[in-house]
C-alpha positions as CSV (number, residue, x, y, z in Angstrom):
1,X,20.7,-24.4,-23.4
2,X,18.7,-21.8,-24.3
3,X,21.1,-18.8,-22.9
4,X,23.6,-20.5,-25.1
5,X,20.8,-20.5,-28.4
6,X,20.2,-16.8,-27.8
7,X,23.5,-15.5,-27.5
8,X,24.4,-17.7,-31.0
9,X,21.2,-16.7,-32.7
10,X,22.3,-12.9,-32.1
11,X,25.9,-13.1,-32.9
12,X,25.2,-15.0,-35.9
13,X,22.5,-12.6,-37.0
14,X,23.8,-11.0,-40.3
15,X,22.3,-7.5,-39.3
16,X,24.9,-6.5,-36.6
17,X,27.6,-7.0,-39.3
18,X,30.5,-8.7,-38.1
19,X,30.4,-7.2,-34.6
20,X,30.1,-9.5,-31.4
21,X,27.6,-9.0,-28.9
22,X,28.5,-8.8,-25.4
23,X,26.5,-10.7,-23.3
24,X,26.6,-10.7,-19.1
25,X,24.7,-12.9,-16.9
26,X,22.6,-11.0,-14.4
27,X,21.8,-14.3,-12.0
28,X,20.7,-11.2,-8.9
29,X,19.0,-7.8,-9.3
30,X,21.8,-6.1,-8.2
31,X,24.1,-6.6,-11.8
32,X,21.4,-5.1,-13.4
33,X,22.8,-2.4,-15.2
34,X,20.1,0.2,-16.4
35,X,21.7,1.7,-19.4
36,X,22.3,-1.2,-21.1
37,X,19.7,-3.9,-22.6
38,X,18.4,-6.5,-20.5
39,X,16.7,-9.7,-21.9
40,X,14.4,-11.2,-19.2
41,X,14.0,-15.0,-20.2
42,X,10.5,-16.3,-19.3
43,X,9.3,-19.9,-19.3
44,X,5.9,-20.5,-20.3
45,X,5.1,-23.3,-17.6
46,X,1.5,-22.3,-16.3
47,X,-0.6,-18.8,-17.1
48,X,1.1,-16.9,-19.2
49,X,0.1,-13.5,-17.0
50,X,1.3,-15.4,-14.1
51,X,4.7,-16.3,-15.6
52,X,5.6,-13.4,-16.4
53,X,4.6,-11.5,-13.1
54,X,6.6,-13.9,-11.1
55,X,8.7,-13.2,-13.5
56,X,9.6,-9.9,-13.2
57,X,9.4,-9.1,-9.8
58,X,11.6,-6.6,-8.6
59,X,12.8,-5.7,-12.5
60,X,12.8,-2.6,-12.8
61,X,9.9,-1.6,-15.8
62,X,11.8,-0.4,-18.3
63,X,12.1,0.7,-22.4
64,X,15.2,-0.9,-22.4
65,X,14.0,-4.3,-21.0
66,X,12.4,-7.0,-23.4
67,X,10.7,-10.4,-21.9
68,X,11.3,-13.4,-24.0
69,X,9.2,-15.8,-23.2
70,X,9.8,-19.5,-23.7
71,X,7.0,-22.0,-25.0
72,X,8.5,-25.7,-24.8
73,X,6.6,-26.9,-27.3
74,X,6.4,-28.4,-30.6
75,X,5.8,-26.0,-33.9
76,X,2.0,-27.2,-34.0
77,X,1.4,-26.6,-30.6
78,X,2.8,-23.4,-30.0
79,X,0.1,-20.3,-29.2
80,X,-1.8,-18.9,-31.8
81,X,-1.7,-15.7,-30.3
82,X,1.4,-13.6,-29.2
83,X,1.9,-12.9,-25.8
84,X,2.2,-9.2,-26.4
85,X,-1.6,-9.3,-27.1
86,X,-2.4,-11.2,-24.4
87,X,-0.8,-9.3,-21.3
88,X,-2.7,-6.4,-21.3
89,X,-1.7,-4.8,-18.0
90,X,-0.7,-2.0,-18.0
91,X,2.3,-3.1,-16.4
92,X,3.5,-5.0,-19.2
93,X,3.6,-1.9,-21.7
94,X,6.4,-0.3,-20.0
95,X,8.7,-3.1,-21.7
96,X,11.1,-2.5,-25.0
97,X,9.2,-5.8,-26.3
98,X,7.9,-8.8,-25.5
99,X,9.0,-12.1,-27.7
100,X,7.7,-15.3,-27.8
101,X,10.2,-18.1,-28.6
102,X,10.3,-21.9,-28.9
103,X,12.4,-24.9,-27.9
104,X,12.4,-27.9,-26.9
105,X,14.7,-29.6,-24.4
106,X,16.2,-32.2,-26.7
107,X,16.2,-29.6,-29.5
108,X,17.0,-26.4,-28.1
109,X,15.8,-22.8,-29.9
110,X,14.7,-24.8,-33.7
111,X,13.4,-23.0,-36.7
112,X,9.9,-21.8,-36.9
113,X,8.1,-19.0,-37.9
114,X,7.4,-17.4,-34.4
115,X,11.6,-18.2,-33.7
116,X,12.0,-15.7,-37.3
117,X,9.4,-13.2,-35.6
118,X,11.2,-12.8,-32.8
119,X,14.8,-12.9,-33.6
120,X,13.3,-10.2,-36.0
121,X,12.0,-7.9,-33.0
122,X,15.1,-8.9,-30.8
123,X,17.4,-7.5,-33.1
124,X,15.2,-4.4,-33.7
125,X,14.4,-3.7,-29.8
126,X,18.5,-3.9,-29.4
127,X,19.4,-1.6,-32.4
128,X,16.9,1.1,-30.7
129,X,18.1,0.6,-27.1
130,X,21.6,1.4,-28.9
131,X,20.4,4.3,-31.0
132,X,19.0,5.5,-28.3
133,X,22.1,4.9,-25.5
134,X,24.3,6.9,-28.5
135,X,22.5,10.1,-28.5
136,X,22.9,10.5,-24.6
């Protein structure tokens, strides 16, 4: 459900004109490709550090790699504070972004402020990725 709410948020998004986004599935390391973007979904289900480590293992740390990380909550419950501030680690700077996102499992992806944020820097991170894949 929420694979299918990302890939229709971002084709539906207004800012890649009327051009489709190509999405593939990378369910093993190996179809990682590393000149293309790479959205690492994340589900918020203990520590956030901890999440995201496990994670990432074995992901290569990259500019063109953004962590999305899922809070199954409602709007009033969701984190005051972004993610991005709290993982610190080095380790963690290395990423093109990292987004926090909502849903819930009846719902899926809904509308809320931190859902506008970070369509907002999902759309950016993937226009520079691009910019940056047509100059080489």
């Amino acid at each position: 459900m929420v694979v299918q709410g990302i890939m229709s948020m971002l084709n539906t998004d207004e800012r890649f004109g009327n051009r489709k986004l190509a999405f593939t599935l990378c369910e093993h390391l190996s179809h990682i490709q590393a000149n293309l973007s790479l959205l690492v979904l994340c589900f918020n289900i203990s520590g956030i550090a901890t999440d995201v480590t496990n994670t990432l293992k074995g992901i290569p740390q990259s500019e063109n790699t953004a962590v999305l990380i899922f809070h199954h909550k409602d709007e009033h419950a969701l984190p005051n504070q972004s993610s991005d501030r709290v993982l610190v680690n080095p380790e963690f700077k290395t990423f093109g972004g990292i987004f926090d996102m909502a849903f819930l499992a009846g719902k899926g992806i809904y509308s809320c402020e931190m859902n506008t944020n970070a369509l907002d820097g999902i759309v950016k991170f993937l226009t520079n990725v691009q910019k940056v894949n047509d100059r080489t």
